[in-house]
C-alpha positions as CSV (number, residue, x, y, z in Angstrom):
1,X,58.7,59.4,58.5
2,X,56.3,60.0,55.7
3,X,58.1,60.7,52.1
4,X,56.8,57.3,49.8
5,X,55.4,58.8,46.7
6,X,57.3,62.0,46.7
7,X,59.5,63.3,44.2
8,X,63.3,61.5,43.9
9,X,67.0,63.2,43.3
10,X,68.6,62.5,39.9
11,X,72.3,63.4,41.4
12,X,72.9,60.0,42.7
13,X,75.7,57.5,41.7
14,X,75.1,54.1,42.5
15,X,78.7,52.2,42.6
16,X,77.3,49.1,44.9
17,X,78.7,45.9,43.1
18,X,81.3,48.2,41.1
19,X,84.3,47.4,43.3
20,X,86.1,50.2,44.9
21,X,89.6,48.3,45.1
22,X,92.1,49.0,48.1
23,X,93.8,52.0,50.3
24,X,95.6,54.0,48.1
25,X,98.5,55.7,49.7
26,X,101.0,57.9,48.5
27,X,104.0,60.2,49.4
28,X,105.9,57.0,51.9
29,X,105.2,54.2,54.1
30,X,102.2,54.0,56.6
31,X,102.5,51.8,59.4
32,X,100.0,50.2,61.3
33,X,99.9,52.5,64.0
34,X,99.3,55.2,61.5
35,X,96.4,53.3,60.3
36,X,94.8,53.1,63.3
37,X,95.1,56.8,63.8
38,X,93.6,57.3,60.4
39,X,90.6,55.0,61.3
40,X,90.5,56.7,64.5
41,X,90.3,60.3,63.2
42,X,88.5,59.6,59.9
43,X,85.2,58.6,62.2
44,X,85.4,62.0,63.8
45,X,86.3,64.6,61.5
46,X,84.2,62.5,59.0
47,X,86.5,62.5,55.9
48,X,88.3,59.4,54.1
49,X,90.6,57.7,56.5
50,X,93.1,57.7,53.1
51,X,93.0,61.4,53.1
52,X,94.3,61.2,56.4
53,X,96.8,58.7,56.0
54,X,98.0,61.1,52.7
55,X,99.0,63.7,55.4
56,X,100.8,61.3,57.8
57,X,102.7,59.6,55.2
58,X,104.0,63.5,53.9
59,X,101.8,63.0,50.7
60,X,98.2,65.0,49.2
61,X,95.3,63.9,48.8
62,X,95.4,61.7,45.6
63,X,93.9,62.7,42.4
64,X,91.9,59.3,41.3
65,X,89.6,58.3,38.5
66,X,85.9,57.6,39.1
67,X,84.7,53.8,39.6
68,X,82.4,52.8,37.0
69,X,78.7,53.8,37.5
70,X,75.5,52.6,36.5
71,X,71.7,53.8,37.3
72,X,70.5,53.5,41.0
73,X,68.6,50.3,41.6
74,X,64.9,50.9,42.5
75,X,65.1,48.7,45.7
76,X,62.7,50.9,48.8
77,X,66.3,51.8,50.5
78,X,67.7,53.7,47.8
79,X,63.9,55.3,46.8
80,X,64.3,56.7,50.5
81,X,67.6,58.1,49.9
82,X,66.8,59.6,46.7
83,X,63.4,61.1,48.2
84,X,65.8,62.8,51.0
85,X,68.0,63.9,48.8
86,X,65.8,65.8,47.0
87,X,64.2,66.9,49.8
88,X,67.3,69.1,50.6
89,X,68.1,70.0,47.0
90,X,64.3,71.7,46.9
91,X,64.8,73.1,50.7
92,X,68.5,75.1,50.2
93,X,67.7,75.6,46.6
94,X,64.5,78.1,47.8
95,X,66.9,79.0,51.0
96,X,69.6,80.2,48.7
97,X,67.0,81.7,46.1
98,X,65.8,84.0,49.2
99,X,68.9,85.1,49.8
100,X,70.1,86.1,46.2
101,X,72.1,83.0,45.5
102,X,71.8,79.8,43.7
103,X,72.7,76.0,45.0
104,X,74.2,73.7,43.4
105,X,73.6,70.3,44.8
106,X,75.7,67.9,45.6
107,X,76.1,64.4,44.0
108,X,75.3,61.4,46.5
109,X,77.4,58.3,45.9
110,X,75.9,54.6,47.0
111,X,78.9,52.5,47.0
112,X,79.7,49.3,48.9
113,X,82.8,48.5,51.1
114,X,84.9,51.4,49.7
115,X,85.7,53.4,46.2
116,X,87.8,56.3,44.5
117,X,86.8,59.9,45.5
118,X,88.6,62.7,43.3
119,X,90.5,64.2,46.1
120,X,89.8,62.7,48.8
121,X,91.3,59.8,49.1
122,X,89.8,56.3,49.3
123,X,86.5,56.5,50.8
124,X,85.9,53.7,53.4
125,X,83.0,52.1,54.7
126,X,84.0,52.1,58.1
127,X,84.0,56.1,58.2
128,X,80.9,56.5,58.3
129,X,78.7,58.8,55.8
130,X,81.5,61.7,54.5
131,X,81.5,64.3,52.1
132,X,84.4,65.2,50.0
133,X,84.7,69.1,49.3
134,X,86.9,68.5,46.0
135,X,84.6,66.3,44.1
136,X,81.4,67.9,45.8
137,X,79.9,64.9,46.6
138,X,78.5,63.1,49.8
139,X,79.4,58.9,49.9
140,X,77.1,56.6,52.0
141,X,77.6,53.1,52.1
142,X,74.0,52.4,53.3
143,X,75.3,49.6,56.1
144,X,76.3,52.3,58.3
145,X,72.7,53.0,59.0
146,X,72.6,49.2,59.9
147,X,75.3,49.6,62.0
148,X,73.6,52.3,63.6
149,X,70.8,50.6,64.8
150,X,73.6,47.7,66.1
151,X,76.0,49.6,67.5
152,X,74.3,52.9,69.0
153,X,70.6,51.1,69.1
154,X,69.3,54.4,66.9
155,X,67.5,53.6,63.6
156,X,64.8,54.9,61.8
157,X,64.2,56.4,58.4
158,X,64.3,60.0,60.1
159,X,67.4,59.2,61.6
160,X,68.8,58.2,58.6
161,X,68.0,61.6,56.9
162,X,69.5,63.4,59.4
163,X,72.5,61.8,58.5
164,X,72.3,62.7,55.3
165,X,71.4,66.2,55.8
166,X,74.4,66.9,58.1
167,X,76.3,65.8,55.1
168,X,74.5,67.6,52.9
169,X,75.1,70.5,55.3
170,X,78.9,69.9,54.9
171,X,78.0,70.6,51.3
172,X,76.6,74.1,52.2
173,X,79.3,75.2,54.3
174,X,81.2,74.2,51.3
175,X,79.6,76.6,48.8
176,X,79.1,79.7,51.4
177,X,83.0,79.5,51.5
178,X,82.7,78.4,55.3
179,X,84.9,75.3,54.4
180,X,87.7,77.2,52.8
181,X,88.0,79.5,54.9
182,X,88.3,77.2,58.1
183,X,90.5,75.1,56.2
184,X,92.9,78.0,55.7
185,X,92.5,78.7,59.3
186,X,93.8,75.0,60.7
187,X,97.6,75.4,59.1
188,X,98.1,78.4,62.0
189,X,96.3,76.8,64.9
190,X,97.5,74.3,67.2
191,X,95.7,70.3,67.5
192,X,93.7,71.4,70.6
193,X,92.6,74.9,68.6
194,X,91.9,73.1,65.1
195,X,90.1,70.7,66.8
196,X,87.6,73.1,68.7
197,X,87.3,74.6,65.0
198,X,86.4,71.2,63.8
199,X,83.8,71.2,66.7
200,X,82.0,74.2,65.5
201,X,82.0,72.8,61.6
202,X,80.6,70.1,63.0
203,X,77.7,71.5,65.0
204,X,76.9,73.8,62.2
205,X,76.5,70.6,60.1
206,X,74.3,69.4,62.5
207,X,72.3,73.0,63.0
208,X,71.7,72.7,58.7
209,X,69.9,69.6,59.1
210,X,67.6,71.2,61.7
211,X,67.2,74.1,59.4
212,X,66.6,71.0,56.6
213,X,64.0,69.3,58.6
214,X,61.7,72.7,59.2
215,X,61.5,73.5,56.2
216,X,61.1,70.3,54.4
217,X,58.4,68.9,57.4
218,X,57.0,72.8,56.5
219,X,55.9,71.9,53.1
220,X,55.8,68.0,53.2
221,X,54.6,67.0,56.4
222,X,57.4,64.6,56.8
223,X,57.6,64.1,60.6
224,X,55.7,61.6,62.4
225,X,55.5,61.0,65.8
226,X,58.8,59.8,67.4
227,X,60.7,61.2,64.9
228,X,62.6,64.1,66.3
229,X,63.3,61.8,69.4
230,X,64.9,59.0,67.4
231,X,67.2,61.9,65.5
232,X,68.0,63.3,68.9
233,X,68.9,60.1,70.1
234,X,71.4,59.4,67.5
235,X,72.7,63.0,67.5
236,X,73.5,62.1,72.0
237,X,74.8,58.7,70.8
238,X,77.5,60.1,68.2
239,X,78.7,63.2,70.7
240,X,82.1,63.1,71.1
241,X,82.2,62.0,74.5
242,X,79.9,59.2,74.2
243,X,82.3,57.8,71.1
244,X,85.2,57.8,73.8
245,X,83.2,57.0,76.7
246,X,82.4,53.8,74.9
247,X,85.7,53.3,72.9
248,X,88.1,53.3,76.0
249,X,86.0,54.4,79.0
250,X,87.8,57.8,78.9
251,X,87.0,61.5,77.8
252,X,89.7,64.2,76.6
253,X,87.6,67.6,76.0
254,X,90.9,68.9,73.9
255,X,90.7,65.8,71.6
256,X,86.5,67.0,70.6
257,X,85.9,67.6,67.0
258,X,82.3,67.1,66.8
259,X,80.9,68.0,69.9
260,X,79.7,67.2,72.7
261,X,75.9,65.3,72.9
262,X,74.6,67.6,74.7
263,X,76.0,70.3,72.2
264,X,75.0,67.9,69.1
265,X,71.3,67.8,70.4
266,X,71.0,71.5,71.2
267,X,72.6,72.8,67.5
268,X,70.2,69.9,65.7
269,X,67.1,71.4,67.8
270,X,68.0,75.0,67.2
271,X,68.0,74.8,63.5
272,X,64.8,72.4,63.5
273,X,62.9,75.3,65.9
274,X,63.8,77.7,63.8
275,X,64.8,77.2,60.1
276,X,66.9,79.8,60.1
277,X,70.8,79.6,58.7
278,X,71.2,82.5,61.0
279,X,70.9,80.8,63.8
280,X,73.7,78.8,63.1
281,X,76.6,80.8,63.4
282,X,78.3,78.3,65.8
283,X,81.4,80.1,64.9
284,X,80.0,83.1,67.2
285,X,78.6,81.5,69.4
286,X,79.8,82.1,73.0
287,X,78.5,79.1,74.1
288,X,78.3,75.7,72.0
């Protein structure tokens, strides 16, 4: 991926070496076995596991104070993440600007381990890459692209910024009222509904960062060869069934809330053929 000498976000927080601190968990107890559930849930709907654990113990998401910041280091890593980042800032900002609307862009936090979220919970390493609708910000702990590589044998630096546009995309969905109004949809729906819902947020995450890609490789020339192949292979290796293929040797369709592979690779590729937000209307889509 080409992207070394191009212009780099401001709206990052760099909390590595700040200390985050531990769960914090309110409302009542939370046993193990809730935990586990919380771990379990947080990697696929992609939130803090905390949040999560909020809702099982009868609580709400805590209200917490920031962790100390200070300036992003200047290491290549973090230059790469800033580059992406504003990569997408300059991409939706122009797609917003089309359509008679402005973007705000969300804040990336760098933190290591775990830290304080302002209503999300405690964000947790072990998630994954999430983005937290209250505070309007996306947290990476930048081992999880490391673990990538590990765990699913995906890696590269185009891989990584599809990570970080899906997130980034959660941002979007965020400020077109998506999110709200999905969220308002879950209270009436049962686990097996909600979760299909969560499905199509999620595949319209991942159809953003197609959209992201066009237009950014359209003006910057960003893709190299082998690129798109090493995104599509980490979009197959984080489809639903391939999580629980590999967890327990088992898949159960009615517990989805990403997608499928098959369904993660098409969304990703239909947004990156077209660049268009249109085309990612999962949400009408008769077929995902």
């Amino acid at each position: 991926m080409r992207w070394q000498g191009d212009e780099q976000s401001n709206n990052v927080e760099d909390r590595r070496g700040a200390g985050g601190g531990g769960f914090g968990i309110g409302g009542g107890t939370v046993g193990i076995g809730s935990i586990v559930i919380a771990l379990l849930g947080s990697w696929f709907f992609g939130v803090s596991p905390s949040t999560i654990l909020n809702l099982l113990s009868g609580g709400s998401p805590a209200q917490v104070q920031q962790a100390p910041s200070h300036p992003p280091a200047n290491d290549q890593e973090t230059q790469f993440v800033r580059t992406v980042l504003r990569y997408t800032e300059t991409t939706w900002t122009q797609i917003f600007k089309a359509n008679g609307a402005s973007y705000q862009p969300p804040v990336l936090v760098l933190y290591d381990n775990s830290t304080k979220t302002e209503g999300c919970g405690m964000g947790q390493s072990a998630v994954g890459p999430f983005y937290c609708p209250a505070d309007r910000k996306v947290y990476i702990d930048l081992t999880f692209f490391r673990m990538m590589q590990q765990r699913f044998k995906v890696g590269g630096e185009f891989t990584q910024a599809y990570v970080i546009a899906h997130e980034v995309g959660h941002h979007v969905q965020n400020l077109l009222g998506i999110s709200g109004k999905v969220d308002g949809m879950r209270n009436r729906l049962s686990e097996t509904e909600a979760n299909a819902l969560s499905v199509r947020v999620e595949l319209q995450a991942d159809c953003f960062a197609g959209v992201w890609a066009y237009h950014t490789n359209e003006a910057k020339q960003i893709i190299e060869q082998g690129d798109v192949e090493s995104a599509l292979a980490a979009a197959s290796a984080i489809g639903d069934d391939a999580l629980q293929r590999q967890a327990s040797g088992e898949v159960v369709p009615d517990s989805f809330t990403h997608g499928t592979s098959a369904q993660r690779v098409r969304w990703f590729t239909k947004g990156l053929q077209t660049g268009s937000v249109e085309q990612c209307n999962t949400f009408e889509a008769r077929q995902l």
